[in-house]
C-alpha angles and dihedrals in degrees: 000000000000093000095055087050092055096073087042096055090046094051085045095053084045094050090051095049093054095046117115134227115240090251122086119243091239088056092064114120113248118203120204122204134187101240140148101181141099120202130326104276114165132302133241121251099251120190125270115278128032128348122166114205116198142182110213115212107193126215088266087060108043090036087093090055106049104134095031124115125253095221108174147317133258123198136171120239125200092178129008110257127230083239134008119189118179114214136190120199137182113236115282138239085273142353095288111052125042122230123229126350107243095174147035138159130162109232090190099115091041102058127087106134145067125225121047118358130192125211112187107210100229099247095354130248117261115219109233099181125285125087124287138210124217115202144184115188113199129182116198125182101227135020099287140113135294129146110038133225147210129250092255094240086138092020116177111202085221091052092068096056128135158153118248113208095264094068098258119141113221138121133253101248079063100056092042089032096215101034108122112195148141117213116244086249121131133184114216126220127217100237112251 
């Protein structure tokens, strides 16, 4: 009798696996996100102090999502920091250098993990056209590793930028002069 419930069960499992939802596929709920990066691949040994690593979105990126909501920011840590801010600017006078900060909060008390970490933007941002800079600003003790980075398969020149301690703008293929990265930083959508 085991052996005939063998072929049932199966039939059953099967059954069960190939069974919908009641909501259409088409119906599923699709979230965008201003990124550059791959996966998480490693992360450069920065300086002691801060160091702020950004990803830049230009007007011509952000343009398909006026009227979308900023809803948070992902980023990728290979050691927790001494301090994390996370920091939101406009778009800046040139490709270098952001504009005003629209947005900071200390993650300090929140972190205490490596790996991916998810920071939800009270009330969201709503992009209104212009670029748009996402940061994270780290400050380590000794020379040693924070924020991570992809490989640079589908490396953006304005996906490697970032601010030395000593308050310069530049990005990190500069300083190595042949690095091509994108820092593990994401900007969430609040779904349509």
């Amino acid at each position: 009798m085991k052996t005939n419930s063998l072929p049932l069960l199966l039939l059953l499992c099967i059954g069960l696996l190939s069974w919908s939802s009641c909501v259409d596929d088409t119906d599923d709920i699709l979230v965008d996100s201003l990124n550059y990066d791959g996966p998480n691949f490693t992360a450069p040994n920065n300086g002691a102090g801060f160091t702020t690593f950004a990803a830049y979105f230009p007007e011509n990126e952000v343009r398909p999502f006026i009227g979308r909501t900023l809803e948070s920011v992902e980023f990728w840590l290979e050691r927790i920091p001494i301090n994390t801010n996370v920091i939101i600017y406009n778009e800046g006078p040139d490709d270098f250098a952001p504009g005003d900060e629209i947005y900071r909060i200390n993650l300090n008390s929140r972190i205490n993990n490596t790996g991916w970490v998810t920071h939800r933007i009270p009330g969201g941002i709503q992009l209104a056209g212009g670029g748009v800079w996402l940061a994270v600003e780290t400050e380590i003790d000794a020379i040693g590793q924070s924020i991570g980075c992809d490989q640079g398969r589908n490396y953006s020149p304005n996906g490697d930028r970032l601010q030395t301690p000593d308050g310069t703008w530049t990005d990190f293929n500069t300083i190595t002069g042949s690095e091509r990265v994108n820092w593990n930083i994401r900007g969430l959508l609040a779904a349509e």
